[in-house]
C-alpha positions in Angstrom: -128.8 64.9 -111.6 -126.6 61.8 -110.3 -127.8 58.2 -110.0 -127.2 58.5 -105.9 -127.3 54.7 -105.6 -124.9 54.0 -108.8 -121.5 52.2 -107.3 -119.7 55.4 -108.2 -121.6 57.6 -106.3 -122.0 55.6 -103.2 -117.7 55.7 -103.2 -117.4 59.3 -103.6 -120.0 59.3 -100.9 -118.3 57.3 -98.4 -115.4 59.2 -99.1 -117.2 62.6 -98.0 -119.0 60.6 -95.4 -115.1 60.2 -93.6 -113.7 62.7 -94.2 -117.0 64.6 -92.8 -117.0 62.9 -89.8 -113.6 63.5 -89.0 -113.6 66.7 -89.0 -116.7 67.0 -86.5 -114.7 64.6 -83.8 -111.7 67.3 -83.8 -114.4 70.4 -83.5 -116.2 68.1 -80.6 -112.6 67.4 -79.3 -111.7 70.7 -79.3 -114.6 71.8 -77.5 -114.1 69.2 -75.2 -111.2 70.3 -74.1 -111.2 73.9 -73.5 -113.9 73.0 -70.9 -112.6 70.1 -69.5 -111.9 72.7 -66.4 -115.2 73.2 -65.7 -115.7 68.8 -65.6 -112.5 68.9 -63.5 -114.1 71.3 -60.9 -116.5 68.3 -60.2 -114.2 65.7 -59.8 -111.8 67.3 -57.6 -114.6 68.8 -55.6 -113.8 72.3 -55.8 -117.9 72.6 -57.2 -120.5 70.7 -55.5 -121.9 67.9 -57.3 -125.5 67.5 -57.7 -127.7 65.0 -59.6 -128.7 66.9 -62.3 -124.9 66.7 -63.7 -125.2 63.1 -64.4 -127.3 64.1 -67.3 -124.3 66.6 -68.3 -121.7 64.4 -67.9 -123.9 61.7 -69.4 -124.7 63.7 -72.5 -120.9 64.9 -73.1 -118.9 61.6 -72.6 -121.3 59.3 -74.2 -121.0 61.6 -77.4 -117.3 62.0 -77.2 -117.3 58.1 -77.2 -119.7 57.6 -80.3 -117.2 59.7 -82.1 -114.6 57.6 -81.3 -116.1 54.5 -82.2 -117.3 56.3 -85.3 -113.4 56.9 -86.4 -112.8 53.0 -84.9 -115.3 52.2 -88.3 -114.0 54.5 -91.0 -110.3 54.3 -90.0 -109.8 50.1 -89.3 -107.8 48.0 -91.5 -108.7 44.9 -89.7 -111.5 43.3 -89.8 -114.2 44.0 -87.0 -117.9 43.5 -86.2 -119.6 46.5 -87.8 -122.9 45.9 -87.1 -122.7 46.0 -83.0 -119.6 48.9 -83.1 -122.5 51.0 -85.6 -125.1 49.8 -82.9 -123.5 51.5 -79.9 -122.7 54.5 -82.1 -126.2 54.6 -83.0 -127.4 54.2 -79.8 -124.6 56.1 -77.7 -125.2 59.4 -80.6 -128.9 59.5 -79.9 -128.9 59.3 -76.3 -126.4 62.7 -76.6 -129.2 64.4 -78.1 -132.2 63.1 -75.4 -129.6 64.3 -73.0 -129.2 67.5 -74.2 -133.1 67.9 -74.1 -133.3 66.7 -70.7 -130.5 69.4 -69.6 -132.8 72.4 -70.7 -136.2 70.5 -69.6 -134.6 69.9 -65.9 -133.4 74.3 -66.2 -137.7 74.1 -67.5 -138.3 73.0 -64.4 -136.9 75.3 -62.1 -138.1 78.5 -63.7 -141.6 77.0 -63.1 -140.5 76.5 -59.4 -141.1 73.2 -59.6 -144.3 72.9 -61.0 -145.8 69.4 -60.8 -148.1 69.7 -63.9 -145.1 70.8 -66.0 -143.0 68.4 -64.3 -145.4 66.1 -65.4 -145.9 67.1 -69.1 -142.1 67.1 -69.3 -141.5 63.4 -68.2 -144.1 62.4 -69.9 -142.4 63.9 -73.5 -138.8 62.6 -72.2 -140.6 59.1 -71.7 -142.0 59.5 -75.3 -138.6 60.8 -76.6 -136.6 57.5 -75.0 -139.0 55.3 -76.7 -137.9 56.0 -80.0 -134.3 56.5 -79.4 -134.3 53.1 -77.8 -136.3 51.4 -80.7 -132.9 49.3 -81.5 -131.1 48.2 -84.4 -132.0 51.5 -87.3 -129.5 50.6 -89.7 -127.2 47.8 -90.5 -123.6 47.5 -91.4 -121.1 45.4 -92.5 -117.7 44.7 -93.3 -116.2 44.6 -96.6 -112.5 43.8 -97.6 -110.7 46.5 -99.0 -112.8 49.1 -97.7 -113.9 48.6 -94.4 -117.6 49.0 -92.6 -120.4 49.9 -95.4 -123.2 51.1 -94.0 -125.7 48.2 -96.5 -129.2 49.7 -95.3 -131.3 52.6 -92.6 -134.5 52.5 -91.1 -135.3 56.0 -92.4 -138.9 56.1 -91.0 -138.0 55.7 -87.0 -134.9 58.0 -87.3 -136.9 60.6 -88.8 -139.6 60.2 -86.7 -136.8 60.7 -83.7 -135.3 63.5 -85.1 -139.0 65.6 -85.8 -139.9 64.6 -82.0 -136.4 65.7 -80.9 -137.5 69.6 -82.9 -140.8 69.5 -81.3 -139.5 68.8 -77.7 -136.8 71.4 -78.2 -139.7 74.0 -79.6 -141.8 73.0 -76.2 -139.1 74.1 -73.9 -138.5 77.2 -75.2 -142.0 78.3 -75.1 -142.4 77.1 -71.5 -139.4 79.2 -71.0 -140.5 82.0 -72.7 -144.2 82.6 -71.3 -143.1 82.2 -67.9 -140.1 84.3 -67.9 -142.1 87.0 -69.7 -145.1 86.8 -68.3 -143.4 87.4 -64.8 -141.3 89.8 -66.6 -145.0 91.4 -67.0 -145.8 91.3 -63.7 -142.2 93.3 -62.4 -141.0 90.0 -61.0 -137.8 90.3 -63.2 -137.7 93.4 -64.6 -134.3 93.4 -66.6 -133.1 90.7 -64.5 -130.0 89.8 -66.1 -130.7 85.4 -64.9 -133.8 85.9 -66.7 -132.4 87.2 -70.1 -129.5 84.5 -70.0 -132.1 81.5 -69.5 -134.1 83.2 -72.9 -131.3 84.1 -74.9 -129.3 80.4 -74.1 -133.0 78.8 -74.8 -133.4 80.5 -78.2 -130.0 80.1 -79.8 -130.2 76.7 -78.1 -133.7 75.9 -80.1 -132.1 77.6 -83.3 -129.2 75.7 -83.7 -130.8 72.2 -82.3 -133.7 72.7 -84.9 -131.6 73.5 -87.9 -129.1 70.5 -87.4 -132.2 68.3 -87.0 -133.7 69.7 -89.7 -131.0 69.1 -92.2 -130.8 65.7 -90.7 -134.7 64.9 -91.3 -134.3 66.4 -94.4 -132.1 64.0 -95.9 -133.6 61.0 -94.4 -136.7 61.8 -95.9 -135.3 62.2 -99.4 -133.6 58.5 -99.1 -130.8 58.8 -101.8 -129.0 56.5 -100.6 -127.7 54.5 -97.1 -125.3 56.9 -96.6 -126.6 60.4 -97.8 -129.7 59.7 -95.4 -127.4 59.4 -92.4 -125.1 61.7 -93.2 -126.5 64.8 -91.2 -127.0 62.8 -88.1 -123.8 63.0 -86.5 -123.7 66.8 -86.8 -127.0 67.2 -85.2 -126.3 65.2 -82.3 -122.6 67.5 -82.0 -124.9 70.7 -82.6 -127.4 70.1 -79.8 -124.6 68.3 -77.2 -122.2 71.8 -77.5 -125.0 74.2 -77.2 -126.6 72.1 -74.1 -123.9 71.5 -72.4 -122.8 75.6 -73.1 -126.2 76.3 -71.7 -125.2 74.3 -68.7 -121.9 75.4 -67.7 -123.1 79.2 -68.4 -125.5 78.9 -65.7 -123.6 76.5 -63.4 -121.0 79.3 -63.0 -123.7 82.3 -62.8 -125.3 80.7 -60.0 -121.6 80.5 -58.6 -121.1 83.9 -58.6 -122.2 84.7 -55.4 -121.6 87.6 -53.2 -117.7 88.7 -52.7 -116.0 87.3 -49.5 -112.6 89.0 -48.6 -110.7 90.2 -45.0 -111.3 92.9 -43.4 -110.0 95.7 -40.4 -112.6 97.7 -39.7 -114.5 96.8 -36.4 -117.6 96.5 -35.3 -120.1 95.7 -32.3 -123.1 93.5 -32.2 -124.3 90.3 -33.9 -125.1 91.8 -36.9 -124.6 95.1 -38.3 -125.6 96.8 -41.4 -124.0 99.4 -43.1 -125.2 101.0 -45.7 -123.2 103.6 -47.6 -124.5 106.9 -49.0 -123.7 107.0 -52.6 -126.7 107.9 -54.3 -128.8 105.4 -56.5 -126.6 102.4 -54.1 -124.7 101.3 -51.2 -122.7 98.7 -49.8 -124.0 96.8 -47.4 -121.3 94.7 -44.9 -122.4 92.5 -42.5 -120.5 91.3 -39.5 -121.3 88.2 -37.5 -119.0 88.5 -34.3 -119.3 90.2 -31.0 -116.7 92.5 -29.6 -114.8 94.7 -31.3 -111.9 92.5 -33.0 -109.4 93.9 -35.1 -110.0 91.4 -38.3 -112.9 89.4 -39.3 -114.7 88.6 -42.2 -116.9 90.7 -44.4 -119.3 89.9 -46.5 -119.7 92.8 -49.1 -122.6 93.1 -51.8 -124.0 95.7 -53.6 -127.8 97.3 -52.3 -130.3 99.0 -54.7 -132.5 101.8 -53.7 -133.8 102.1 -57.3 -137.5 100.6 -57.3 -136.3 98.5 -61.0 -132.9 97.7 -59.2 -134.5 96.1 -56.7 -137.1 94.1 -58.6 -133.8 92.8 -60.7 -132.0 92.0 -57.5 -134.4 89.9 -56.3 -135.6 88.6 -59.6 -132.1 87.1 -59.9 -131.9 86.0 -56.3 -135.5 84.1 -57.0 -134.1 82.2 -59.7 -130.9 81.4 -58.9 -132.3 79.7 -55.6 -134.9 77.9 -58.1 -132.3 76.8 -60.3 -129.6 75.3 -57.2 -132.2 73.8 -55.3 -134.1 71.6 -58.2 -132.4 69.2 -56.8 -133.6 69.0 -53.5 -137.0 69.9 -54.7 -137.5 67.1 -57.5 -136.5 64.7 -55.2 -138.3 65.0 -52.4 -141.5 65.1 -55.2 -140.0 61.2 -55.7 -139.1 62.1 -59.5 -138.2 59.7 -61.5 -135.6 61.7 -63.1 
């Protein structure tokens, strides 16, 4: 067994501390990257933006700069205030994994259709969660020559605290989400509506890999073996739960995208609007025409029908949903929520 606090240990443990945590900033890096299309979409405009991005974008960039100011520490050769840069990081890495709770409680929210006593126990356990990631100064840091920052000391008792209520508030979603989506599942609201088993299966693998990270993370902390083995497992737990929100984000930002197929057209037709609906058996196309006269283009709009009793449970299962999950929006706020 090795003495963890013995001068020997604590520099081969500094030494897996950076070269630890620069291999997480080129996995967050990378996955920063191959979806910087999807934060592009916003910016240029091509995807409507709507307030309950700012908690994405929050989430993401705030994380991506903690890891930066994380390699600022470990890699200067210059002497530099440790103690506020380890502040922001602190701060900056913790709010990445509030965020990434907030981005499946706000998802919570819609598949309840807007609920106001789940709205309310959810900002009531975001408020709770805030309060102890914005406790302040958890561990202290300074500068030595020749080395660099040293981490001298952690308030192991608030972080672990943060990183137990972070599980718990991750385990709360995901039964919200699960006894509502299969209890309506129950009811033939969804039948094997394919919204519904995205939003479950996203939720669990979400709540798997959240709680392990944090897990390890607590883990350590609790066991104290020294100021940088308890802190160790922190910066992969807030990467861990920032990838998988922000997946769980785009995934149904561009399902709810998918809407139905738009394209040109020859065939004519009389009347405001007309309904077609074809004779295949099982399901039909359905084109609808909003013109008057008998024009030789126009525009179709072309989607598929169901005349199976489970098809078209699903169809409008998913339609349900989906107009929950665009409209939170305008919902929350005209409810005056704080968020």
């Amino acid at each position: 067994m090795p003495d963890w606090k013995s001068p020997a240990e604590l520099l081969k443990d500094a030494d897996v501390f950076t070269k630890f945590m620069h291999a997480l900033l080129g996995l967050y890096i990378y996955e920063w990257f191959i979806s910087l299309r999807f934060d592009w979409d916003f910016i240029s405009g091509k995807k409507r933006f709507r307030w309950p991005m700012i908690f994405y974008f929050s989430g993401r960039y705030l994380l991506l700069f903690a890891m930066a100011g994380i390699a600022v520490a470990l890699d200067s050769t210059t002497e530099i205030n440790c103690q506020a840069l380890y502040l922001f990081n602190q701060l900056a890495g913790n709010a990445a994994v509030g965020l990434a709770s907030i981005n499946l409680s706000i998802r919570t929210m819609a598949v309840w259709s807007q609920n106001k006593y789940i709205i309310g126990l959810l900002v009531l356990v975001i408020l709770g969660h805030w309060s102890l990631i914005l406790q302040g100064v958890l561990l202290s840091a300074t500068w030595v020559d020749g080395v660099g920052c040293v981490i001298t000391s952690t308030n192991n008792r608030v972080l672990a605290a943060t990183f137990i209520y972070s599980m718990s508030f991750d385990l709360l979603v995901l039964v919200l989400n699960a006894y509502k989506l299969l209890n309506m599942q129950t009811k033939g609201v969804f039948g094997a509506s394919r919204i519904a088993k995205m939003i479950f299966e996203d939720g669990l693998i979400f709540f798997i890999i959240a709680f392990l990270a944090n897990l390890l993370a607590t883990v350590f902390m609790v066991l104290d073996l020294n100021q940088i083995m308890s802190v160790i497992f922190n910066v992969p737990a807030a990467v861990a739960s920032t990838i998988v929100a922000s997946r769980v984000v785009r995934r149904l930002t561009n399902f709810q995208n998918n809407g139905p197929e738009v394209y040109g057209a020859t065939t004519s037709h009389s009347g405001n609007v007309n309904f077609r609906h074809g004779q295949a058996p099982g399901r039909g196309v359905t084109t609808i025409g909003s013109y008057k006269g008998t024009p030789k283009h126009g525009v179709h709009v072309q989607m598929e029908t169901f005349t199976h009793a489970e098809d078209i449970q699903e169809h409008k299962g998913d339609m349900r949903v989906r107009q929950d999950i665009s409209e939170t929006d305008i919902d929350l706020e005209a409810k005056g929520h704080p968020l």
